[in-house]
N, C-alpha and C positions, 0 to 999 in steps of 0.2 A: 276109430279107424280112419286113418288117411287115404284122400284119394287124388285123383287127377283132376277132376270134374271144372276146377278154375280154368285151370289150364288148357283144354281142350277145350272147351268153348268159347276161351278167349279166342284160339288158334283159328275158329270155326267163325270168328267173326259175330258172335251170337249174344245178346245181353240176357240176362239174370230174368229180367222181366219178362223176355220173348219166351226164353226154356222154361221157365216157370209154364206160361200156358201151356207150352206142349205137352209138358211131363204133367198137368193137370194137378198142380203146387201153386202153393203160396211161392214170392219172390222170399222171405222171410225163410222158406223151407230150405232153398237152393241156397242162401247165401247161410244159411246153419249147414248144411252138408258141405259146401266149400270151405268153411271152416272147421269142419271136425267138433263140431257142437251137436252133431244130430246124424243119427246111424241108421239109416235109408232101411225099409223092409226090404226083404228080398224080391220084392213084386218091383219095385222101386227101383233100387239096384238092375234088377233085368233091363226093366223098362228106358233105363241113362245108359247103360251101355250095348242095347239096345240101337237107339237110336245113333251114337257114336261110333257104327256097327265095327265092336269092340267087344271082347270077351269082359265079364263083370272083373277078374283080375286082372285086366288089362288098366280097368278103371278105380279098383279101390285097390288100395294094399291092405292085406292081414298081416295082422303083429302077431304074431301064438302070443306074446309075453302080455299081450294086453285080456288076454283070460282071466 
């Protein structure tokens, strides 16, 4: 699943390290969901866009093709 999550906290002026604590993650966690290595629960997903008070498809993209 692709998302924005780089992007937007680049934007937000925010490091990897810092959103990590927030979001109550590993930095290793943030920088796998920024790369599409690692598909966020949906506690998770609420929680990141959430905070980027952002709709969750605002932050991730679904592929249907990737089913």
């Amino acid at each position: 699943m692709k998302n924005k999550i780089e992007e937007i906290r680049k934007a937000k002026g925010i490091r990897q390290e810092d959103f990590a604590k927030i979001m109550g993650v590993s930095r290793q966690t943030i920088s796998s969901l920024e790369t599409g290595k690692y598909n966020p629960s949906i506690f998770l997903a609420y929680k990141i866009a959430k905070f980027f008070e952002m709709t969750i498809e605002e932050v991730f993209i679904f592929d249907e093709e990737e089913i």
